[in-house]
C-alpha positions in Angstrom: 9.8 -32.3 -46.7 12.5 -29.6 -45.9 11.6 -27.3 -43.4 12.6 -24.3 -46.2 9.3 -24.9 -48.7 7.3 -21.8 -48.7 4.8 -21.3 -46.1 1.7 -22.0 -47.8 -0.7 -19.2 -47.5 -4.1 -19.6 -46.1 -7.2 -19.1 -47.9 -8.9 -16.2 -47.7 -12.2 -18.7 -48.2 -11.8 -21.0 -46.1 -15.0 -20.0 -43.6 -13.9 -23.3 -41.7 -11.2 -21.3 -39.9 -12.3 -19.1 -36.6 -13.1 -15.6 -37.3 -9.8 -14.2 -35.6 -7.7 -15.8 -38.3 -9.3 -15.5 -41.1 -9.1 -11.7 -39.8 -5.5 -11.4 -39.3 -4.2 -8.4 -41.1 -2.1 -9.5 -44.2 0.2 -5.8 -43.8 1.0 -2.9 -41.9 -1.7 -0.8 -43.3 -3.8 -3.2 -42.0 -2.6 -3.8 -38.6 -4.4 -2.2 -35.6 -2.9 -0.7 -32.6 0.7 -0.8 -31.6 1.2 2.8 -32.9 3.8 3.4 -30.6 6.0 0.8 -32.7 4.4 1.0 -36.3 3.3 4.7 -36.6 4.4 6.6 -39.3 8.7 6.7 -39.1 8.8 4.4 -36.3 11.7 2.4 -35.9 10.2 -1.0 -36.3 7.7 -0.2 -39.1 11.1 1.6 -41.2 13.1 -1.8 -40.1 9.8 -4.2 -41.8 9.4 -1.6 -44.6 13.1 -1.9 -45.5 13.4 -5.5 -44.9 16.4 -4.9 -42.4 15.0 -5.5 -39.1 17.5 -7.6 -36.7 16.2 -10.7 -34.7 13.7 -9.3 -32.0 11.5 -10.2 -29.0 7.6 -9.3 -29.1 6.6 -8.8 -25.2 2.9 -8.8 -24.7 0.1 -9.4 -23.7 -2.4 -12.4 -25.9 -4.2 -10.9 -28.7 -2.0 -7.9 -29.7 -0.2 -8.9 -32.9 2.5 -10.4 -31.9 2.1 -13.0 -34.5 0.5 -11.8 -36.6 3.7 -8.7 -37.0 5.8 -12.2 -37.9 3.8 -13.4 -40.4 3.3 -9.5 -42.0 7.3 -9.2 -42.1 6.9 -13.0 -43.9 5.1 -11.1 -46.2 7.6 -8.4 -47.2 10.5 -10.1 -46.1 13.2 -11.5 -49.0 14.1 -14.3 -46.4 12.9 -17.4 -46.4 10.5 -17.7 -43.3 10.4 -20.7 -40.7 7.6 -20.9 -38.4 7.5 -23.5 -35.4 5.8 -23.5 -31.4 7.9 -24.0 -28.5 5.3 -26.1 -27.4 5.4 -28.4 -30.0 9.0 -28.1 -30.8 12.4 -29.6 -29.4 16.0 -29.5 -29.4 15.9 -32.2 -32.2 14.1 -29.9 -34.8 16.0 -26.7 -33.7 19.4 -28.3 -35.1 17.9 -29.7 -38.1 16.4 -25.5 -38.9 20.2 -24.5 -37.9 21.8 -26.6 -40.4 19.6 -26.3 -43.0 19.7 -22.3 -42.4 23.6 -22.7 -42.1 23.1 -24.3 -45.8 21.4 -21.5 -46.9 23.6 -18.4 -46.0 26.4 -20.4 -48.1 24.5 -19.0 -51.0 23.4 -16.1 -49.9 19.8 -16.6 -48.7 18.4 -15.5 -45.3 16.2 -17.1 -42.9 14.1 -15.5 -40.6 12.9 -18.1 -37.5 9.9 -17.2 -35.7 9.2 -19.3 -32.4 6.0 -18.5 -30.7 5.7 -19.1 -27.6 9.8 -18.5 -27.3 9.3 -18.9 -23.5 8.6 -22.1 -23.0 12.3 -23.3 -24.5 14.3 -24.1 -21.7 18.1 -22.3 -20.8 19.7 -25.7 -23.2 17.5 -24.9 -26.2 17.5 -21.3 -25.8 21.4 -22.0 -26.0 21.4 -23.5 -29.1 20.3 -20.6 -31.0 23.3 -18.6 -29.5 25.9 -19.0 -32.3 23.5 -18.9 -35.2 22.3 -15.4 -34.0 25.8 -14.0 -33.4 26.8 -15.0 -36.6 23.9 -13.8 -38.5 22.8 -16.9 -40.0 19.4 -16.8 -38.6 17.3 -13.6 -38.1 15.1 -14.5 -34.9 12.0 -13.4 -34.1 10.3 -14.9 -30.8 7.0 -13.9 -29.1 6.2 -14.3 -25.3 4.1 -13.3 -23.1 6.4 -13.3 -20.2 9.1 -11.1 -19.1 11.9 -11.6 -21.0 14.1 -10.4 -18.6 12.9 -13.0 -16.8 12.1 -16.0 -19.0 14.9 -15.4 -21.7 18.8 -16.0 -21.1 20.6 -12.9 -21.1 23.1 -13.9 -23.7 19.9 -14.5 -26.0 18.3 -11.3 -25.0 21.7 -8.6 -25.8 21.5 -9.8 -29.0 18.0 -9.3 -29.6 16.2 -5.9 -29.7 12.8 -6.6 -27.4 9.7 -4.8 -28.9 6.8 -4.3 -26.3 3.6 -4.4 -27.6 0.3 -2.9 -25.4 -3.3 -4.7 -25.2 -5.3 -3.0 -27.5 -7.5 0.0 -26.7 -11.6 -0.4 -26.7 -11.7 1.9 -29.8 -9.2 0.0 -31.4 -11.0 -3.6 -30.5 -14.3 -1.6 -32.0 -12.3 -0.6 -35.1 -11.4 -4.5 -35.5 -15.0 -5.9 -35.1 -16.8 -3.2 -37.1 -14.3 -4.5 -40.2 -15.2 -8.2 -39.5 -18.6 -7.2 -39.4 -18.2 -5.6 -42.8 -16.0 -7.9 -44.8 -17.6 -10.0 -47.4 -14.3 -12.0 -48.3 -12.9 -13.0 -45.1 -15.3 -11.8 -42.4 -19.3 -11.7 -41.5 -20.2 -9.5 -43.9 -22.2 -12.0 -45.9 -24.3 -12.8 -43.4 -26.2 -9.1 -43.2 -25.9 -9.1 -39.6 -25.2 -5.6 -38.5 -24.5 -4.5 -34.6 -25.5 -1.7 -32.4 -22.3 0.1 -31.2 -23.1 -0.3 -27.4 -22.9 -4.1 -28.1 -19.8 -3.8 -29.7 -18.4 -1.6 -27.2 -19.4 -4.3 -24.7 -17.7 -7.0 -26.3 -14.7 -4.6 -26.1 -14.9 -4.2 -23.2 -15.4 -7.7 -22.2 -12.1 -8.9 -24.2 -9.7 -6.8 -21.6 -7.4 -5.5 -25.4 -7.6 -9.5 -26.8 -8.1 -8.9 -30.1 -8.9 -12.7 -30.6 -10.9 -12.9 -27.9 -13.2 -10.0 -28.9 -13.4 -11.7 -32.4 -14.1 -15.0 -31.1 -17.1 -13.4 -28.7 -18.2 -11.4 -32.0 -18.6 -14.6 -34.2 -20.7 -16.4 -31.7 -23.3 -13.4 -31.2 -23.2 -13.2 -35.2 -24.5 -17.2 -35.1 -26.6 -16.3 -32.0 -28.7 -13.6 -33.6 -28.6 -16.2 -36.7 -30.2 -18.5 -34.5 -32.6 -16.1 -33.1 -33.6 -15.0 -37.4 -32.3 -11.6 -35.9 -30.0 -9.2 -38.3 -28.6 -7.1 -35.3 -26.4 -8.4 -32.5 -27.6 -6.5 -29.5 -26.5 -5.7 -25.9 -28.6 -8.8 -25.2 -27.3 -10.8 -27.7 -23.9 -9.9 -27.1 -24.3 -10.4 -23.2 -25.3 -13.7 -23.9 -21.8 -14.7 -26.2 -19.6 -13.3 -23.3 -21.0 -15.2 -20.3 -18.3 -14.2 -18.6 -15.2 -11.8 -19.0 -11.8 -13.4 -19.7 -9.3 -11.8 -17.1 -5.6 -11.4 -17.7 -4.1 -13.6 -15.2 -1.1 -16.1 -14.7 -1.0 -17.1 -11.0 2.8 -18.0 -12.0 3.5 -15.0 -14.2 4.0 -11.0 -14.2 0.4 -10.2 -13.9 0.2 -12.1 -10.4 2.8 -9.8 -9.4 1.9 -7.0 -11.2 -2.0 -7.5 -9.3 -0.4 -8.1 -6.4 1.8 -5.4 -6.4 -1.0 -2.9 -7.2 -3.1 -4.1 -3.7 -0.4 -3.5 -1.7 0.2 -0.1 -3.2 -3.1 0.6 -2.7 -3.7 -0.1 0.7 -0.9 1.7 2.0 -2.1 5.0 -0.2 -5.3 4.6 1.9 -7.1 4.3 -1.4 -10.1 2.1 -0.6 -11.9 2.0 -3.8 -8.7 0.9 -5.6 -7.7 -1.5 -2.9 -10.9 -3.4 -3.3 -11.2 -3.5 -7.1 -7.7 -4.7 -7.2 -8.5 -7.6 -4.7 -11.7 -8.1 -6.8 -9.2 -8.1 -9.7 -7.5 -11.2 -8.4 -10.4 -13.1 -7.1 -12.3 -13.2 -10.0 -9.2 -13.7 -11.9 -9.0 -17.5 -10.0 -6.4 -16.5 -7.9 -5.6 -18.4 -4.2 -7.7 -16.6 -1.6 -5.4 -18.0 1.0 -2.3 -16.1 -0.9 -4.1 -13.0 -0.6 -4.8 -13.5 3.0 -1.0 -14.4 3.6 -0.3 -11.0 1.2 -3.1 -9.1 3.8 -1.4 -10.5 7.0 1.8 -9.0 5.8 0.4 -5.6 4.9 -0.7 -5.2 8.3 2.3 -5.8 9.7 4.1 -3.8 7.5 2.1 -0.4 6.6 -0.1 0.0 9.4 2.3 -1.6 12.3 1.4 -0.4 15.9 -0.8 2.6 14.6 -3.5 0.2 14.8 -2.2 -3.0 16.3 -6.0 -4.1 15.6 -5.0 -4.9 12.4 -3.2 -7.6 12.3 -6.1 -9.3 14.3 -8.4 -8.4 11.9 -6.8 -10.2 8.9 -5.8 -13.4 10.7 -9.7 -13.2 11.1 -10.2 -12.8 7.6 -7.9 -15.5 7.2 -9.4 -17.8 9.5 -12.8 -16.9 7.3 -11.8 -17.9 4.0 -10.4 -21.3 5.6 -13.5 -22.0 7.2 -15.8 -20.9 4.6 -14.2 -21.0 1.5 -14.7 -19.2 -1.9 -16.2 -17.2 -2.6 -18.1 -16.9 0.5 -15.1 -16.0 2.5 -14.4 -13.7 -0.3 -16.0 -10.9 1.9 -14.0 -11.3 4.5 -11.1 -10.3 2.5 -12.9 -7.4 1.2 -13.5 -6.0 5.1 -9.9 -6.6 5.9 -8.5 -4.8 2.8 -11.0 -1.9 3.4 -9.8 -1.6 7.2 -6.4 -1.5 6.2 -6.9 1.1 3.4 -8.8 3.4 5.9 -6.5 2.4 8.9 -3.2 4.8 10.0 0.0 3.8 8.7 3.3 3.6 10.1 6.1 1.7 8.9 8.0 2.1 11.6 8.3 -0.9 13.1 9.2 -2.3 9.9 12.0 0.1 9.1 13.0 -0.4 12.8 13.3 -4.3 12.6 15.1 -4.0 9.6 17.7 -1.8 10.8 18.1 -3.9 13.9 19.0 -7.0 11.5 20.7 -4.5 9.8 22.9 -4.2 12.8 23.0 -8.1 13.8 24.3 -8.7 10.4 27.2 -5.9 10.4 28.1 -5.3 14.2 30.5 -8.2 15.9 27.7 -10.6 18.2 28.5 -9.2 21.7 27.8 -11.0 24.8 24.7 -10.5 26.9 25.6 -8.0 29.6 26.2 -9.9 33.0 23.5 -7.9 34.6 21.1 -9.4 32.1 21.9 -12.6 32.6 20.2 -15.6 34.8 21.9 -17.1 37.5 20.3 -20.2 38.7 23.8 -21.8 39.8 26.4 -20.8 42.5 28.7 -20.8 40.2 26.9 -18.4 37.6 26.3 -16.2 40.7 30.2 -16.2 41.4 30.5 -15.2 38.1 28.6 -12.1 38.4 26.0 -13.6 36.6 23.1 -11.3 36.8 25.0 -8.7 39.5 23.4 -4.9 39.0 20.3 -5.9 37.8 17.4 -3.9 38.9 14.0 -5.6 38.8 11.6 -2.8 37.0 8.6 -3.6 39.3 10.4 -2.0 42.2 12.0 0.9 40.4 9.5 4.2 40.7 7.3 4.5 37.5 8.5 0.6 36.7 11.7 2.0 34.9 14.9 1.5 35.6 17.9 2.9 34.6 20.0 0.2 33.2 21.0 -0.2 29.9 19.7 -3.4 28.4 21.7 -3.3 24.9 25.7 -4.1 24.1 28.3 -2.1 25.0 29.0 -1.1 21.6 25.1 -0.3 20.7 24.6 1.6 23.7 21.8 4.3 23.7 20.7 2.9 20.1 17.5 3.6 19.0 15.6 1.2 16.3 12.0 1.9 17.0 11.2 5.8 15.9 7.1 6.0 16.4 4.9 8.3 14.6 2.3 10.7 15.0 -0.4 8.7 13.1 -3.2 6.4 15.7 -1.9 4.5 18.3 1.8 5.4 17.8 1.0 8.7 18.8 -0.2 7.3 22.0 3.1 5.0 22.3 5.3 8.0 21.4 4.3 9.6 24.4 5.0 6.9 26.5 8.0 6.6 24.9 8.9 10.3 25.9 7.9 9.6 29.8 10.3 7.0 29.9 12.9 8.6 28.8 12.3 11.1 31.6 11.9 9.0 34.1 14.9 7.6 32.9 16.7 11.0 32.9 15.3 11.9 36.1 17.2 8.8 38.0 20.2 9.4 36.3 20.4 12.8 37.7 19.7 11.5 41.1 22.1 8.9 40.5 24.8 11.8 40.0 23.6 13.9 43.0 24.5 10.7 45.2 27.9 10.2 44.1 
C-alpha cells in the first residue's frame, strides 16, 4: 500500500478508543490552550488558516496538542499528509516517503510529513530529511519534547520555524473535562454521570497541564462512580482514579536540569520554603537521592563557602544518611541539609577566588617555586640556595612572617576577598591583622637598613 492513501479517519463511535482520543479536537475552534500561538491573528493560526505554514517544530511538554495541531492542519491542509513515530520508524521508510514525496511535487502535489517523537531520530536520519526540506519537497512537521536546540541538528532546525507550546492551565484542563463530560457523540455524556467542580479541579490539578492524563484520570472515576451505581464523580471518587500524581520528569532531559537548576537558585536566595518544595519536586519525581546529595555538597561549597564552613559537614552527613538508610527514609536528611543551607550566610568568595586563581595558572607563564620555599634535604640543594631566606612562622612575633610566598610575577596578588556575611566576617578580620603585622615588620625591616 503506498504510504500516500489518505489517512483514514477515526470514528467518532468507536467507544473502544481511550477517552483522550476520542476527545482530540478535529479544528482550531476546538483546540484548547496555546493562545499565545493560535489566538485570534496569531502567526501560526493565520499560517493553518491559509494553508501556507512552512515545516515547524512543536516543543512541549506531553499533553499539550502537539499532535493533535498536526492532525488539525491534516484537516485543512491541501497536501497530502504522512504520519509515522520515530520510534517505530527507520532510515529504510524515510527514503521510501522521500521518493514517493519527490514523485509527487513532479505534479504538483504537496506533502506534509509529521514525525512524532522527531527526537528520537538520530544525527544520520535527521540528515536525510536535509535536502527534501531545502528544496521544498516536503513540508515537515516534528513534535518533541526535548530541547531542540539540543536534540535536533542545527542544519535541520534553521530551516524549521520551532513553535513552543505551554502545559495547559487548570481552567483550561477544567474546560476540557467538563466537554467530555458533556458530549454524547464522542465523550461520557451518555452515561449521565455529572461531576462536582472541586473534583474536577482536582483532577486538574493532579494532571500537572496533561491534557491526556487528566482525561485518562477522568474516564476511570466516570467507570468508578459506574461501579459504585453513583451519577456524580466526587472528590472521593476522583481521589481514588488519581492514586497518585504524575510528575513531569526526565532524569536525562530538560526538566532534570530545569529542577535542578531551580534548588540551587533557591538555596542561594535563602528561600527555604522554595528550596524544599523544589527538592520535594525531584524526590517524588523518582529522581537519584545520591545526585541531589552530590548537587547539595556542591552548593555548600559554592554559595555558603567559609561563611559557615559547617556546611559542608552537614551535607556529607546528609550524604552519608541517604547511603545508609536509603529512600525515602534518608529523604529527610536531605530536607535538613537544604533547609541549613537556605537559612545559612552566603559567600561565594572562595569560589570566585579559586576560579580566578586557575584563571591565572591557565594564562600566566608556570614560574618556579621561590628558592626560599623550597626543601633542602641534600647538600647539594642547600648549595643551591635551596630553601635560603626562609623564615619559619612559629618563631616570627604573631606567627607571621614577612616573606612573600607567591611568584615573582604575582607578587602581592590577592585571590581570596572575604565578606561581611558569618564566619567570613570573622576571617576578614584576621585577614586585616595580618596584614598589619605584616606591615609593621616591614617597617622595622626599613628602620634597620
Amino acid at each position: 500500500m503506498s504510504l500516500f492513501n489518505p489517512v483514514p479517519e477515526p470514528s467518532a463511535a468507536s467507544l473502544s478508543a481511550p477517552l483522550a482520543e476520542r476527545m482530540r479536537p478535529r479544528s482550531l475552534d476546538e483546540f484548547v490552550g496555546q493562545q499565545h500561538l493560535l489566538g485570534s491573528g496569531k502567526p501560526l493560526r493565520v499560517q493553518i488558516e491559509r494553508d501556507n505554514a512552512a515545516s515547524m517544530i512543536f516543543w512541549g511538554p506531553p499533553g499539550v496538542g502537539k499532535t493533535t495541531l498536526a492532525k488539525i492542519i491534516a484537516e485543512t491542509t491541501r497536501a497530502t499528509f504522512i504520519q509515522f513515530s520515530a520510534v517505530l520508524s527507520g532510515i529504510k521508510e524515510i527514503k521510501q516517503v522521500m521518493a514517493e514525496a519527490e514523485k509527487a511535487a513532479q505534479y504538483g502535489l504537496r506533502t506534509i510529513l509529521f514525525i512524532d517523537e522527531i527526537h528520537r531520530f538520530n544525527k544520520a536520519q535527521q540528515d536525510a530529511f536535509l535536502p527534501y526540506v531545502e528544496h521544498g519537497t516536503i513540508r515537515l512537521i516534528g513534535a518533541t519534547t526535548e530541547n531542540p536546540s539540543f536534540e535536533i541538528i542545527s542544519a535541520l532546525l534553521s530551516r524549521c520555524r520551532v513553535y513552543t507550546l505551554r502545559a495547559l492551565t487548570e481552567d483550561e484542563i477544567v474546560t476540557l473535562l467538563d466537554r467530555a463530560l458533556n458530549d454524547k457523540e464522542r465523550g461520557l455524556g451518555s452515561m449521565g454521570i455529572a461531576a462536582e467542580d472541586a473534583a474536577l479541579r482536582l483532577i486538574a490539578s493532579y494532571s500537572s497541564g496533561d491534557a491526556r492524563n487528566a482525561l485518562n484520570a477522568l474516564e476511570i472515576s466516570a467507570k468508578l462512580a459506574d461501579a459504585h451505581a453513583a451519577k456524580n464523580i466526587t472528590t472521593e471518587i476522583a481521589t481514588e482514579a488519581l492514586q497518585q500524581r504524575t510528575l513531569l520528569y526526565d532524569k536525562q532531559g530538560e526538566e532534570h536540569y530545569n529542577l535542578i537548576s531551580a534548588l540551587h537558585k533557591s538555596v542561594r536566595n535563602s528561600d527555604v520554603d522554595a528550596s524544599l518544595y523544589w527538592l520535594g519536586r525531584m524526590l517524588q519525581a523518582g529522581e537519584d537521592p545520591m545526585y541531589v546529595a552530590r548537587r547539595v555538597v556542591r552548593m555548600a561549597v559554592e554559595d555558603i563557602g567559609l561563611a559557615a564552613p559547617e556546611a559542608l559537614n552537614l551535607t556529607l552527613s546528609a550524604r552519608d544518611a541517604i547511603h545508609f538508610l536509603g529512600s525515602p527514609e534518608g529523604d529527610l536528611a536531605l530536607a535538613q541539609a537544604v533547609a541549613y543551607l537556605a537559612l545559612a550566610p552566603k559567600s561565594n568568595a572562595l569560589y570566585t577566588g579559586y576560579n580566578e586563581v586557575l584563571a591565572d595558572i591557565e594564562h600566566t607563564r608556570a614560574e618556579p617555586v621561590p628558592l626560599h620555599l623550597r626543601n633542602a634535604p641534600t647538600g647539594l640543594m642547600k648549595a643551591l640556595d635551596y630553601g635560603k631566606g626562609y623564615q619559619y612562622a612559629h618563631d616570627e612575633e604573631g606567627r607571621v612572617a614577612d616573606m612573600e610566598c607567591l611568584p615573582e610575577s604575582l607578587k602581592d596578588r590577592r585571590y581570596y576577598h572575604p565578606t561581611a556575611e558569618g564566619r567570613e566576617k570573622l576571617l576578614a578580620q584576621r585577614m586585616e591583622e595580618i596584614r598589619r603585622i605584616k606591615d609593621v615588620k616591614r617597617g622595622e625591616a626599613k628602620r634597620g637598613k
